[in-house]
C-alpha positions in Angstrom: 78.4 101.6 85.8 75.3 99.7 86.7 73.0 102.8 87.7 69.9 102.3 90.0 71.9 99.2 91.1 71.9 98.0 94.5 75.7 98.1 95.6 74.8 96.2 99.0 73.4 92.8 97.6 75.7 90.0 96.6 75.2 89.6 92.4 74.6 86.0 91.2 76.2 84.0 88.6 74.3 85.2 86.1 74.3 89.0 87.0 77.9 88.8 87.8 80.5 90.7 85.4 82.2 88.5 82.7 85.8 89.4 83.8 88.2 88.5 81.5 91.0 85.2 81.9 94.1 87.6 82.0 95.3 89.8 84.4 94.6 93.6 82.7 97.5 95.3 84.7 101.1 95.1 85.7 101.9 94.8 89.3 104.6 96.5 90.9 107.8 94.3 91.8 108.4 95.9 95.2 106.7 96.9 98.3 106.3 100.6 98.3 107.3 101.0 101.9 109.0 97.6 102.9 111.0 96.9 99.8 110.2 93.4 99.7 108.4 91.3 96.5 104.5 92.4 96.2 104.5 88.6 95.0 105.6 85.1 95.5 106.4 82.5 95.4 106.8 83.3 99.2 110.4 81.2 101.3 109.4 78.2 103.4 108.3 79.2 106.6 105.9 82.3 106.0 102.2 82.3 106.3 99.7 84.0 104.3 96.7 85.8 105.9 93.7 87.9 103.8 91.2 90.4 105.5 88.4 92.9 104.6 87.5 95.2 107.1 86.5 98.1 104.2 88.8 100.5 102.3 91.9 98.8 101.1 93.7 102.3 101.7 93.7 102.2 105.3 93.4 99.1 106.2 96.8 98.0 104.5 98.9 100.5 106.0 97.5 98.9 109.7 99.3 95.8 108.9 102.6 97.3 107.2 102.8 99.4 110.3 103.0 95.9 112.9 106.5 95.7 111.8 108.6 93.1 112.8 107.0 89.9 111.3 105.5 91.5 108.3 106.9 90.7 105.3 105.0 92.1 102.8 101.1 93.4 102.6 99.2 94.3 99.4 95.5 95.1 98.0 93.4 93.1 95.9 89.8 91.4 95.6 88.5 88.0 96.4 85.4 86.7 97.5 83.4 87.2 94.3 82.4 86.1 91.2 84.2 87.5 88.3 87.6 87.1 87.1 90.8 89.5 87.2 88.4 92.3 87.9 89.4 96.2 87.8 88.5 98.7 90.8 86.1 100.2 88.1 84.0 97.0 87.8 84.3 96.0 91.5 83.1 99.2 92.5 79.9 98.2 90.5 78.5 96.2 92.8 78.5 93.9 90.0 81.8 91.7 90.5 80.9 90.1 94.2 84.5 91.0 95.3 85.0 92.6 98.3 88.7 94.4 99.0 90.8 93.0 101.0 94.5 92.9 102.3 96.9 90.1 101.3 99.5 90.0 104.8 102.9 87.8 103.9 104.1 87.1 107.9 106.7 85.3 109.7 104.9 83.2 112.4 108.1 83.4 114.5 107.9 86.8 114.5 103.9 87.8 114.8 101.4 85.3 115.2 98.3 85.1 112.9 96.1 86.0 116.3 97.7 89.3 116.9 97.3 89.8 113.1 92.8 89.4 114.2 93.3 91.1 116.9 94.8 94.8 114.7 91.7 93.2 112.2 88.6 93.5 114.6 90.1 96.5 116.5 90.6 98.4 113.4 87.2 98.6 112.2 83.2 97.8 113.3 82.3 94.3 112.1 78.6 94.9 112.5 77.7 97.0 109.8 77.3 94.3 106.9 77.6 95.7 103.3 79.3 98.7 105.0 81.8 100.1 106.7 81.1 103.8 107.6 80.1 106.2 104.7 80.9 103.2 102.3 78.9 101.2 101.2 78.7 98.0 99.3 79.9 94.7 99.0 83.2 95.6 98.5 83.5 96.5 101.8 82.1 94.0 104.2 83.9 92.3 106.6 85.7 89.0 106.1 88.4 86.6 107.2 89.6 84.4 104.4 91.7 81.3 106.0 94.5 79.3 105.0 94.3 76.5 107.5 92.5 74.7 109.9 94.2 76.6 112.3 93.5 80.0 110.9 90.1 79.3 111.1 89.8 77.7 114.3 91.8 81.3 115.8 89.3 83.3 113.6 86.3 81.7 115.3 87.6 81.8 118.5 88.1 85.2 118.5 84.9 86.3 116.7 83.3 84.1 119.8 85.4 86.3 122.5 85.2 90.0 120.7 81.0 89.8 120.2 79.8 89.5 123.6 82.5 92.6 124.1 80.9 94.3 121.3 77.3 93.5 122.3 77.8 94.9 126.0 79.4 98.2 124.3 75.7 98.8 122.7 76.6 97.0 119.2 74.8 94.8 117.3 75.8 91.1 116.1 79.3 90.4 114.4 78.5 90.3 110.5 82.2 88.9 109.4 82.4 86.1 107.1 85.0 83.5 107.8 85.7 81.3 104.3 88.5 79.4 102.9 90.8 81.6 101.1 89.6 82.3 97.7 91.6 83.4 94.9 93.9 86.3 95.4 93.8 89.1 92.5 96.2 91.9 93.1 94.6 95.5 92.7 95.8 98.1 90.1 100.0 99.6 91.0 97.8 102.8 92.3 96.4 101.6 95.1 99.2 99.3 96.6 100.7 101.1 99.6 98.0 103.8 98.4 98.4 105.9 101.9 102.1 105.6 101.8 102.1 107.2 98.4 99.3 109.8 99.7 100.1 110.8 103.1 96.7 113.1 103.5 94.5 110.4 101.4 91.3 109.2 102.7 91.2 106.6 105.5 87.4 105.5 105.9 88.3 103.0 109.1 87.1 103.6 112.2 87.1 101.2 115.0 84.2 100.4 118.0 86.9 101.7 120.6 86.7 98.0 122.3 89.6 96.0 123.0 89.3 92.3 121.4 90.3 90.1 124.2 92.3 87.6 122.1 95.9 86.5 123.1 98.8 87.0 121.1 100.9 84.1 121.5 100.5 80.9 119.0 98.3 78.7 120.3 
């Protein structure tokens, strides 16, 4: 642990954690509650989408519970600096990584816009380095695309959910909306984490407002 360290600024490339070039844990086969592979290579025809919105814990189990659609969801950390890091150095501040959830779907099924529309309804995207009682980078809002079209829908409904936000008496929408960076699953504990602990903590709380974004593909 970095102590005296400020958990809410972004670390550089030279403060960052070394990592390592190796993932330092095994990653379980299965999906705790869906039964389906935790990792690809994923049949042709599924989508991939990645999302902070703060806690891994609770924020997974509101995309395993959309059902129909969902193939698979699991935990990890992108959006930082250091390699194949562990929740202990994430939680540092010193990695960059913020926690996110990996959502395998079936577009046929559930569109990617209904998957923004459980994202910015499930927690408050104006906070920053925060979300509730937590805080640091880890925990920040984000929207990691895989396609032109993902991020043309995440725009679109960042554009549409602020001025909702703003009349509600909230401040400006703080999500980041980048390419998809690399993917690196978190450790076999914390997959499925509320599943496993039915009375664990759940940081998420939403703003109460409805994000006015359709669900059908566009």
């Amino acid at each position: 642990m970095r102590f005296g360290k400020d958990k809410s600024a972004m670390p550089t490339t030279d403060t960052a954690l070394a990592g390592r070039d190796h993932r330092p844990f095994d990653v379980p086969a299965t999906h705790f509650v869906l039964g389906t592979p935790l990792e690809g290579p994923w049949s042709d025809g599924l989508e991939l989408a990645m999302i902070g919105l703060g806690c891994f814990w609770g924020a997974e189990r509101k995309f395993w519970h959309l059902g129909d659609g969902i193939v698979t969801t699991a935990v990890g950390y992108a959006a930082g600096l250091t390699p194949n890091p562990t929740y202990q150095e994430v939680c540092t501040g010193s990695t960059g990584h913020n926690e996110v959830v990996l959502v395998v779907f079936d577009p046929e099924l559930v569109t990617y816009e209904s998957l923004l529309k459980t994202f910015w309804e499930a927690h408050n995207p104006t906070q920053g380095m925060r979300q509730g009682n937590d805080v640091g980078t880890q925990y920040r809002s984000g929207i990691y695309v895989y396609s032109d079209a993902q991020r043309l829908a995440a725009e679109a409904s960042k554009a549409a959910f602020e001025p909702v936000l703003q009349r509600a008496g909230f401040g400006a929408i703080t999500t980041e909306i980048l390419d998809s960076p690399e993917f690196f699953y978190a450790e076999d504990y914390h997959q499925q984490y509320l599943a496993k602990n039915p009375g664990g903590y759940c940081g998420l709380g939403g703003t109460g407002q409805s994000c006015p974004i359709g669900v059908a593909s566009t």
